[in-house]
VOSE-663147 format. One record per atom (N, C-alpha, C, CB): x, y, z; residue number from 0. Coordinates in Angstrom, 1 decimal. Glycine has a CB too. Layout:
REM residues N
> c1_c2_c3_k
> X_Y_Z_NUM
...
//
This chain:
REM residues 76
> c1_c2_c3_k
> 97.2_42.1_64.4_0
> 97.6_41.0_63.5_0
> 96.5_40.5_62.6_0
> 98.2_39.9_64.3_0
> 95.2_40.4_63.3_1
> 94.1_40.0_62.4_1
> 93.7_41.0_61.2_1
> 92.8_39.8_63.4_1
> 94.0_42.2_61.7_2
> 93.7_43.6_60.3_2
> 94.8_42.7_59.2_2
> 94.6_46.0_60.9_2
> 95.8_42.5_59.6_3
> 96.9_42.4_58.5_3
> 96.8_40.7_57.8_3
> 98.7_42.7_59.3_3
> 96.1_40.3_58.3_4
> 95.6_39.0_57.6_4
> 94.3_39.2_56.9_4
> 95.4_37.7_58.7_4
> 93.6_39.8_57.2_5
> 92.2_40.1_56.6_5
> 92.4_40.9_54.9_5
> 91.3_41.4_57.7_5
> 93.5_41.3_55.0_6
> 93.6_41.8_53.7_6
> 94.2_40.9_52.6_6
> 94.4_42.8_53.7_6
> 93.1_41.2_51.5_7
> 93.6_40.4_50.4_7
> 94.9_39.7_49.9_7
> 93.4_40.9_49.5_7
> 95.4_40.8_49.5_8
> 96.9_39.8_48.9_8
> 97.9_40.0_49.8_8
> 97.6_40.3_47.5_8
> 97.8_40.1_51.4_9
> 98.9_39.8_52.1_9
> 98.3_38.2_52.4_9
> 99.1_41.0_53.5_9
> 97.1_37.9_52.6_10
> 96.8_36.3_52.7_10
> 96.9_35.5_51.5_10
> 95.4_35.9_53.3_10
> 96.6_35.8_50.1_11
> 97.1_35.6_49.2_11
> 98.7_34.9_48.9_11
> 96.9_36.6_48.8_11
> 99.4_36.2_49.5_12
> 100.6_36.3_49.3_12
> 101.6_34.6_50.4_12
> 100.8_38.2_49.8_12
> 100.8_34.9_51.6_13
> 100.8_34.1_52.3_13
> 100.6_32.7_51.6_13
> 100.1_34.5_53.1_13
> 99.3_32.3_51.2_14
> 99.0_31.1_50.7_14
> 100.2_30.8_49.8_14
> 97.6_31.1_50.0_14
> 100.1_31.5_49.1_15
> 101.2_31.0_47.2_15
> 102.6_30.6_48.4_15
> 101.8_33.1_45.3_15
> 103.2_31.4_49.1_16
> 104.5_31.0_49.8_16
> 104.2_29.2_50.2_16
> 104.7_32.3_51.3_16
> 102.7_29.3_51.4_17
> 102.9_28.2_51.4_17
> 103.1_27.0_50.5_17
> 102.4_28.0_52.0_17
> 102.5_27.5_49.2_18
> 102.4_26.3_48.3_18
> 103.7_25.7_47.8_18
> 101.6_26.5_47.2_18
> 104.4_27.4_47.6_19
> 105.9_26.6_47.2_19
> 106.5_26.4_47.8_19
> 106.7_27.0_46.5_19
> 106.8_26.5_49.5_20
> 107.3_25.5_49.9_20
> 107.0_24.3_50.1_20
> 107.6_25.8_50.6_20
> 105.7_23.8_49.8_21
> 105.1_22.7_50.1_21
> 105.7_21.4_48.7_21
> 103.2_23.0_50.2_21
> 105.6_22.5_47.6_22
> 106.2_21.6_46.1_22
> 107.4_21.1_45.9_22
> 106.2_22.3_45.0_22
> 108.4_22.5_46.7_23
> 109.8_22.3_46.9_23
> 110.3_21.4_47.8_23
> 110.4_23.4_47.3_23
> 109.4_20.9_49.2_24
> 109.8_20.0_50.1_24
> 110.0_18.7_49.5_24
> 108.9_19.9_51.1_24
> 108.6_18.7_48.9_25
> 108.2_17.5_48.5_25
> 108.8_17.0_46.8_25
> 106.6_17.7_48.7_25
> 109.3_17.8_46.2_26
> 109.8_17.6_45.5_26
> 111.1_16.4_45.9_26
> 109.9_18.7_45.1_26
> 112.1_17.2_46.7_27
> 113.2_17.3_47.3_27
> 113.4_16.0_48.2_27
> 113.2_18.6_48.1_27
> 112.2_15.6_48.9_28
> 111.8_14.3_49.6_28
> 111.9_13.7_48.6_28
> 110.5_14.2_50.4_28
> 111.0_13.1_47.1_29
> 110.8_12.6_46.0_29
> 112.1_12.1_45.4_29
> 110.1_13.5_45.3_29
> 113.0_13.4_44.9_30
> 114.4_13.3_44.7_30
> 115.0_12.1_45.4_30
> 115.0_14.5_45.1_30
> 115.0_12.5_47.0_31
> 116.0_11.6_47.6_31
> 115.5_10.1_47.7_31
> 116.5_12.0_48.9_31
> 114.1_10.1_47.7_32
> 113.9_8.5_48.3_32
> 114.2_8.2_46.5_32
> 111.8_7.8_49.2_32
> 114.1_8.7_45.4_33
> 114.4_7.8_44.0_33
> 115.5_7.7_44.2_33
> 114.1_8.4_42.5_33
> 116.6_8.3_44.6_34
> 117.9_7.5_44.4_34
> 118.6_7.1_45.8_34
> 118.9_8.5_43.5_34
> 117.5_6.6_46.3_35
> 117.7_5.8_47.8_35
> 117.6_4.6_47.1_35
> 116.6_5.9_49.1_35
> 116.1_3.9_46.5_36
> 115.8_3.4_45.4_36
> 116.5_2.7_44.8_36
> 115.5_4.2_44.7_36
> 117.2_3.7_43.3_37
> 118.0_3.4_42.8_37
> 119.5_2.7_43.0_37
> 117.9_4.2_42.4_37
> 119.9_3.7_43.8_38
> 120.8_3.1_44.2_38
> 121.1_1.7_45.1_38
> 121.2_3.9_44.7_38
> 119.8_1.3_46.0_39
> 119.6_0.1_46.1_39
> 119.7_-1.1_45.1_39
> 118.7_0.2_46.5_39
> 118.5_-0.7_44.1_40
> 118.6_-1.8_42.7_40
> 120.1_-1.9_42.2_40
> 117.6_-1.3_41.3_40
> 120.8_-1.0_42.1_41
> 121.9_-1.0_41.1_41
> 123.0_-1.3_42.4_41
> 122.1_0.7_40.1_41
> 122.8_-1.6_43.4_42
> 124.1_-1.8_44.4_42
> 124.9_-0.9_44.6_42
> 125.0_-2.8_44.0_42
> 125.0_0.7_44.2_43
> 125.6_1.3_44.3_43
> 125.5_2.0_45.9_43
> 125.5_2.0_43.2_43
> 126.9_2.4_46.3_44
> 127.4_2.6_47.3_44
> 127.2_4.2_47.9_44
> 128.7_2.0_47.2_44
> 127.5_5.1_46.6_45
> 127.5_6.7_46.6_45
> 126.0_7.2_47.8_45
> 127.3_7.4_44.6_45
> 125.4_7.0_47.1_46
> 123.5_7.4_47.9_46
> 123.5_7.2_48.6_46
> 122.0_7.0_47.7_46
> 124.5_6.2_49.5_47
> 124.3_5.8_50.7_47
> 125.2_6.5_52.1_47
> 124.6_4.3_50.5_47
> 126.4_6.6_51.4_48
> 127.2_7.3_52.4_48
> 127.8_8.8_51.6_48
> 128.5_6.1_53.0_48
> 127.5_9.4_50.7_49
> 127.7_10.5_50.2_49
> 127.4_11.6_51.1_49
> 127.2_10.6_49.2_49
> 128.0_12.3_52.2_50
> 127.7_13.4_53.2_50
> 127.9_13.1_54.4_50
> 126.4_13.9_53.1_50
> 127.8_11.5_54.9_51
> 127.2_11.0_56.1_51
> 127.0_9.7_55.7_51
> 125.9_11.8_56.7_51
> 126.2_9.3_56.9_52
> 125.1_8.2_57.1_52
> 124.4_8.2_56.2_52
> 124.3_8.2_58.3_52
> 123.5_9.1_55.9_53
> 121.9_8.5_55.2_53
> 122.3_9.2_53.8_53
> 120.0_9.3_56.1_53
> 123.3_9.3_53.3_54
> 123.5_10.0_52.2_54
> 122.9_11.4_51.2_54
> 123.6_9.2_51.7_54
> 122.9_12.4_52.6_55
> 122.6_13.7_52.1_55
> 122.7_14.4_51.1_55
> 122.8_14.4_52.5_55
> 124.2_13.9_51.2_56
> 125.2_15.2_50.1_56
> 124.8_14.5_48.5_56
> 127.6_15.1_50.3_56
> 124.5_13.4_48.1_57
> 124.4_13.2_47.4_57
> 123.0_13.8_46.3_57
> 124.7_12.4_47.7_57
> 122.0_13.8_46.4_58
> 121.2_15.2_45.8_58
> 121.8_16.6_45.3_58
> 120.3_15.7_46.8_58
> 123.0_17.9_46.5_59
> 123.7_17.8_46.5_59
> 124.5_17.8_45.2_59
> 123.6_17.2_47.1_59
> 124.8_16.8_44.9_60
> 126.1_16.8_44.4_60
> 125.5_16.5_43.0_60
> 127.1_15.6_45.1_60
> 124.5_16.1_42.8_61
> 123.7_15.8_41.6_61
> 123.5_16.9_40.8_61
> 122.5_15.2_41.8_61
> 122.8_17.4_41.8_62
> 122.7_19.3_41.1_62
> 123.3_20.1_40.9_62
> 122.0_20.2_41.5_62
> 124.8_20.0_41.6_63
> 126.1_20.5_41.1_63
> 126.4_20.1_40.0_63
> 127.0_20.1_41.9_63
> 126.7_18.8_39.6_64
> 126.9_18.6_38.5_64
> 126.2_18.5_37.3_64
> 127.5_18.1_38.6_64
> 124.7_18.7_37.5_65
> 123.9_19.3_36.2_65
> 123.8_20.5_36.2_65
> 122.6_18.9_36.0_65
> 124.5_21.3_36.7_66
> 124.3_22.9_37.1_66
> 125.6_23.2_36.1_66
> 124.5_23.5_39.2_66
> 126.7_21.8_36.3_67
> 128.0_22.4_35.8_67
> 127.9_21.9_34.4_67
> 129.4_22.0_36.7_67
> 127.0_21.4_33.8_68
> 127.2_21.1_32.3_68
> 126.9_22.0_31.2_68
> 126.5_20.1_31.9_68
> 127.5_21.9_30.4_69
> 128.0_22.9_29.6_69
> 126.6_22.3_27.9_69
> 130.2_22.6_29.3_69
> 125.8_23.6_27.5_70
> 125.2_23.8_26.5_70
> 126.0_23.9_25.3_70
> 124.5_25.0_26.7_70
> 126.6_22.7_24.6_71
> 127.2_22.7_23.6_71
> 126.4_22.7_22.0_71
> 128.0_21.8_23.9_71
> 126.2_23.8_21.2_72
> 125.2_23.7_20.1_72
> 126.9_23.2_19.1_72
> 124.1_25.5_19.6_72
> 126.6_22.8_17.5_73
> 127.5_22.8_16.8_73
> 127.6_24.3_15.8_73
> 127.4_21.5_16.0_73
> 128.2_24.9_15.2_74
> 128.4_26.2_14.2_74
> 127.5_25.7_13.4_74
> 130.0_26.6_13.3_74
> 127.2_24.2_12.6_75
> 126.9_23.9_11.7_75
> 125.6_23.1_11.7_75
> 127.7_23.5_11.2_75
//
């Protein structure tokens, strides 16, 4: 196991993986406490129980529906 770490871009390869999961976690963490947040200031109810208890689904459901919006240019 140590031959196969000693080599360049299999530890390489290794490092970069960990980074992006590290950006993606933490992104993802970031996401939910802002509209833990938010939804606090504004009294809204959704963030809170969207999925469950601690309101999972809601992230979720956010990126569903910016996933589902439509690129409308005009002809003119």
């Amino acid at each position: 196991m140590s031959a196969l770490l000693d080599n360049f871009w299999v530890f390489l390869v290794i490092k970069l993986l960990a980074v992006v999961v590290f950006v993606i976690v933490f992104a993802l963490v970031v996401i939910y406490a802002e509209l833990k947040v938010m939804a606090h200031m504004q009294a809204r109810i959704g963030p809170y129980f969207a999925g469950g208890r601690f309101g999972w689904a809601q992230p979720l459901a956010d990126a569903l529906k910016f996933l589902q919006k439509e690129d409308l240019v005009p002809a003119e």
